[in-house]
C-alpha positions as CSV (number, residue, x, y, z in Angstrom):
1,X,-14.8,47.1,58.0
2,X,-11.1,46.7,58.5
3,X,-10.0,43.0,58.7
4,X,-6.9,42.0,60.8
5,X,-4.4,38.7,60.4
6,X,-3.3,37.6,63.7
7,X,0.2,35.8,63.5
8,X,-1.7,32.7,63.9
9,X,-3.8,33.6,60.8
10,X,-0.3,34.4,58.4
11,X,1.5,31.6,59.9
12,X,-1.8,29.4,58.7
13,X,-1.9,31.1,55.3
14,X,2.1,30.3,54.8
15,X,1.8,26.8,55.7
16,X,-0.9,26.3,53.0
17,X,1.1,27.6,50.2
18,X,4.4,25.6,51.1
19,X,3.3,22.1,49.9
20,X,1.7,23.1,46.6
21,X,5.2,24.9,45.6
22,X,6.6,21.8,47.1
23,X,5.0,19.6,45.1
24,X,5.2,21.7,41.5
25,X,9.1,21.2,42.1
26,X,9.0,17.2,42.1
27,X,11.1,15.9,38.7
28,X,8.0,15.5,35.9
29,X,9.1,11.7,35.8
30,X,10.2,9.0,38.3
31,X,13.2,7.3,37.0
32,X,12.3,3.6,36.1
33,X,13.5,1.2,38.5
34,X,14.6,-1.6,36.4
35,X,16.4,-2.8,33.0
36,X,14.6,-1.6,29.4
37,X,14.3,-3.6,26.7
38,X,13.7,-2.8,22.8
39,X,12.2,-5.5,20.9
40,X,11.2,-5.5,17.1
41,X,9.1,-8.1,15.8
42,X,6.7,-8.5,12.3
43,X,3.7,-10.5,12.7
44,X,2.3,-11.8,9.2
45,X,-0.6,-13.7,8.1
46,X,-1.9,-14.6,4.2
47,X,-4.9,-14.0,2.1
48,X,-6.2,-14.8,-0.9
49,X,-6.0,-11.5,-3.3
50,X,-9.3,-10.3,-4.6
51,X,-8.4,-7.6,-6.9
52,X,-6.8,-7.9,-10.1
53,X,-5.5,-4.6,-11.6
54,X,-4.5,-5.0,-14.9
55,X,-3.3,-2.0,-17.7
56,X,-4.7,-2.4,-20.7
57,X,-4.5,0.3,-23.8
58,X,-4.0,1.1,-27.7
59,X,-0.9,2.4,-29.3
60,X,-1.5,3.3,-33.0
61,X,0.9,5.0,-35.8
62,X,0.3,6.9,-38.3
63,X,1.7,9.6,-40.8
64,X,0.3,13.0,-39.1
65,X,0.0,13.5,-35.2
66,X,-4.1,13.9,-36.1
67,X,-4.6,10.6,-37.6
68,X,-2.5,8.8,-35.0
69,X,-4.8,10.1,-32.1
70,X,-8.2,9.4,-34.4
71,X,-7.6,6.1,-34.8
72,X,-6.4,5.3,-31.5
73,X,-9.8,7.1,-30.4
74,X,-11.7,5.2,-32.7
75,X,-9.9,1.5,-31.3
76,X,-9.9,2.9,-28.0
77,X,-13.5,3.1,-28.0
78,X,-14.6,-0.3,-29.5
79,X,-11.9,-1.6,-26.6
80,X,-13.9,0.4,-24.0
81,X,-17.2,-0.7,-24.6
82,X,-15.9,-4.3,-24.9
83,X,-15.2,-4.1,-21.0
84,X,-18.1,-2.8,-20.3
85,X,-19.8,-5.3,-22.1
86,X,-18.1,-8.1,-19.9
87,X,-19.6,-6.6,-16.8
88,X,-16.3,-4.1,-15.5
89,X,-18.5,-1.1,-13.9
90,X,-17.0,2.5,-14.9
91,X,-15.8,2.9,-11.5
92,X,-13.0,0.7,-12.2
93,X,-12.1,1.6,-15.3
94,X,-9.8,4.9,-15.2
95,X,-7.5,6.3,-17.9
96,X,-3.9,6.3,-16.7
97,X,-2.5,7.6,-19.9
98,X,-3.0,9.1,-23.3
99,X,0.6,10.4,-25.1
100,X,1.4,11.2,-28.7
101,X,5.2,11.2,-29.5
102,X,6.8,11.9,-32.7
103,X,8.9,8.7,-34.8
104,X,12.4,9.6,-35.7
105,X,14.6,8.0,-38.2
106,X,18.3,8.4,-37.4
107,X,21.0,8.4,-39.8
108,X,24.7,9.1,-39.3
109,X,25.9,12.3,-39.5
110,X,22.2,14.0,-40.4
111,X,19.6,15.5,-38.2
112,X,16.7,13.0,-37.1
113,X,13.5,13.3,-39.8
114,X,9.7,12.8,-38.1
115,X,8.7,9.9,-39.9
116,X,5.5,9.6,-38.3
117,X,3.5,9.9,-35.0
118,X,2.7,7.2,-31.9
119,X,-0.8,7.6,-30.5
120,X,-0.8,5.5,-26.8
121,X,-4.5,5.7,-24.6
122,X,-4.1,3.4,-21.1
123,X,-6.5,2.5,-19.1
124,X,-6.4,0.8,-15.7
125,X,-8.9,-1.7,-14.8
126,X,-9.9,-2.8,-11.5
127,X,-11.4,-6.8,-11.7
128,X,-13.2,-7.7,-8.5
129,X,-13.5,-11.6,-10.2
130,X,-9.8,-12.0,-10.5
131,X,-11.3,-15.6,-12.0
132,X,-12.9,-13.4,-15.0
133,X,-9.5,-11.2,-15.8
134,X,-7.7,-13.7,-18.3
135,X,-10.7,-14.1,-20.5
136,X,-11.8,-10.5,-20.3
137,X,-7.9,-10.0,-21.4
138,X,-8.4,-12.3,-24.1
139,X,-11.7,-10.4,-25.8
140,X,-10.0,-7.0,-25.4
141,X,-6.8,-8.4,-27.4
142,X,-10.1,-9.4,-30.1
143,X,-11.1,-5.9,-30.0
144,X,-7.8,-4.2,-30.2
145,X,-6.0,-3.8,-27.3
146,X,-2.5,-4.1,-28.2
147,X,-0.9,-2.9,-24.9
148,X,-1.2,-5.0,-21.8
149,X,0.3,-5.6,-18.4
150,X,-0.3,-7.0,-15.2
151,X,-2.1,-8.1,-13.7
152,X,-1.4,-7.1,-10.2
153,X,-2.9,-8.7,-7.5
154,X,-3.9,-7.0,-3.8
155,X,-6.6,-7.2,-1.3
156,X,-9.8,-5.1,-1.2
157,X,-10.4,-4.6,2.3
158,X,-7.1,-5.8,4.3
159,X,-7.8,-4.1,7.4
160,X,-8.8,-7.4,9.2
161,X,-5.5,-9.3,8.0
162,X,-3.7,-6.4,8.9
163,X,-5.1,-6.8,12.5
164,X,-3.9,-10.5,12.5
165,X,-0.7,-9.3,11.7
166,X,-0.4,-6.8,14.4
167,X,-1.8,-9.6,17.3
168,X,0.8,-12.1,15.5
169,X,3.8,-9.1,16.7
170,X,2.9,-8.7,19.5
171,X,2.5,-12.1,20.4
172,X,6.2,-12.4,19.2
173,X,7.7,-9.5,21.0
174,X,6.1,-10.6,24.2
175,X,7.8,-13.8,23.8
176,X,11.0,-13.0,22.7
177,X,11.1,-10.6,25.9
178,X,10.4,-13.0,28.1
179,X,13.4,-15.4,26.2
180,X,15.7,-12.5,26.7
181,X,14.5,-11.9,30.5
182,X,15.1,-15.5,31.4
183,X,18.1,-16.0,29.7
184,X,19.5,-12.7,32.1
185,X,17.8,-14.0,35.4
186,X,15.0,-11.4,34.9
187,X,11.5,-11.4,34.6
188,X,9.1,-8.7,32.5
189,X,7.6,-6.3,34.1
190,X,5.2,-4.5,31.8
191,X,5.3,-2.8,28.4
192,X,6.5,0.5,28.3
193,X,5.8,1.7,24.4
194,X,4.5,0.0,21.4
195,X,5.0,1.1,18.1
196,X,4.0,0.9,14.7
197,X,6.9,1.6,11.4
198,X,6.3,-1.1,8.7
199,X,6.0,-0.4,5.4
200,X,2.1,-1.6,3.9
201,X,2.6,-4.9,1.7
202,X,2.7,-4.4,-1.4
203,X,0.5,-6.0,-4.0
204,X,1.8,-9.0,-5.8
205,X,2.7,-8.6,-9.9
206,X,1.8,-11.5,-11.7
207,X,3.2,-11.7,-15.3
208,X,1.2,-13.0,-18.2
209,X,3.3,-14.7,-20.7
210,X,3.3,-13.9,-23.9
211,X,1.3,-16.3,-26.3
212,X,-0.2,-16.3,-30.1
213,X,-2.9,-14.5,-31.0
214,X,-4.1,-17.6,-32.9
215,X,-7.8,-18.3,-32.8
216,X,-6.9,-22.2,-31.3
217,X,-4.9,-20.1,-28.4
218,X,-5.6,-21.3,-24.8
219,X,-7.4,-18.8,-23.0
220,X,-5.2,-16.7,-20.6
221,X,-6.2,-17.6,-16.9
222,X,-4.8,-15.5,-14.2
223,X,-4.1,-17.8,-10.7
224,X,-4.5,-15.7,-7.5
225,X,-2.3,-17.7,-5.3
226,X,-1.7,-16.3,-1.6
227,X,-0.3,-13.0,-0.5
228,X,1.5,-12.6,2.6
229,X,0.1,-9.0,5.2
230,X,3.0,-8.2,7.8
231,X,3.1,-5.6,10.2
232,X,6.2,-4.8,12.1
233,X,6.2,-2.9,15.7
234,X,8.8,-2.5,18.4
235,X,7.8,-2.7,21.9
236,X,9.8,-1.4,24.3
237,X,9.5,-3.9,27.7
238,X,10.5,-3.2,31.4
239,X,12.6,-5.9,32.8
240,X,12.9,-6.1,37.0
């Protein structure tokens, strides 16, 4: 059956398309009626660390490349089992370096001549007691570590201090907009953006100082202190 538009009928039909084209044409955002403001600001709370990372290893000479790397093995080894005898579980204990380099003597006006071999084996340990570190250090200087640094000291789980942080920046964006919106007879309207873009804090090196290796030697003892957690943002404000 043959269906027929009246006038009536098109001039409907035409209507109904009008304001949907209409309406697709309308700019994808208003303008903002009002002043913008940028505003950095880095919140920052303390901890106590909880983690001690220390580097602890063996560096032996010798003769031949194959001796140097036996004995530091065999020293290595004795220096291993010593931390996990004091309670460190193997998941914290991960080698961070082994390297054998050739020892040169250097005269003038002559080639270098090998005069023997350096054997190095690292380790990095994790200590979740930072309270047990220094006299851990102490027994694996006994056993043979000669090469030690750190320790280092961080945070295990700083997500909730990292929080704190972020509520202490925005707490001090919001009121340094509201300073700036005063001070220029205006008031804040609302927050437009926020954004993240600091850098994580980094862990805190603490240096042992050197000491004898006498048996009457104090024990080391490693002090955890506090370590600051920041967290910078910039929040962009509307000001009417």
């Amino acid at each position: 059956m043959m269906r027929i538009l009246l006038p009536t009928t098109l001039a409907a039909l035409t209507l109904s398309v009008v304001p949907a084209f209409a309406q697709d044409a309308r700019p994808a955002f208003a303008p903002l009626d009002g002043t913008v403001l940028d505003v950095s600001a880095t919140g920052m709370t303390t901890r106590t660390p909880d983690i001690a990372l220390i580097e602890a290893g063996v560096v032996t000479t010798a003769p031949g490349g194959a001796a140097a790397l036996s004995q530091n093995a065999e020293r290595m080894k004795t220096v291993l089992a010593a931390l996990r005898k004091a309670g460190v579980a193997d998941r914290d204990i991960q080698t961070s370096a082994i390297s054998l380099s050739p020892q040169y003597r250097y005269v003038q006006n002559e080639p270098p001549v090998i005069t023997g071999y350096q054997a190095t084996n690292q380790v990095s340990i994790r200590f979740r007691d930072v309270a047990k570190s220094g006299p851990v250090l102490d027994l694996l200087v006994a056993q043979g570590a000669n090469n030690i640094s750190g320790p280092t000291l961080t945070i295990d789980k700083p997500d909730a201090a990292m929080d704190e942080a972020r509520r202490d920046a925005v707490a001090k964006a919001k009121a340094r907009a509201t300073l700036y919106a005063e001070a220029a007879g205006l008031r804040v309207d609302r927050i437009l953006t926020i954004s993240e873009g600091s850098a994580p804090t980094l862990p805190m090196p603490v240096f042992m100082a050197k000491r004898s290796m006498a048996a009457d030697a104090a024990q080391s003892e490693v002090a955890p202190g506090e370590q600051q957690v920041t967290a910078t943002i910039t929040v962009r404000f509307l000001l009417k």
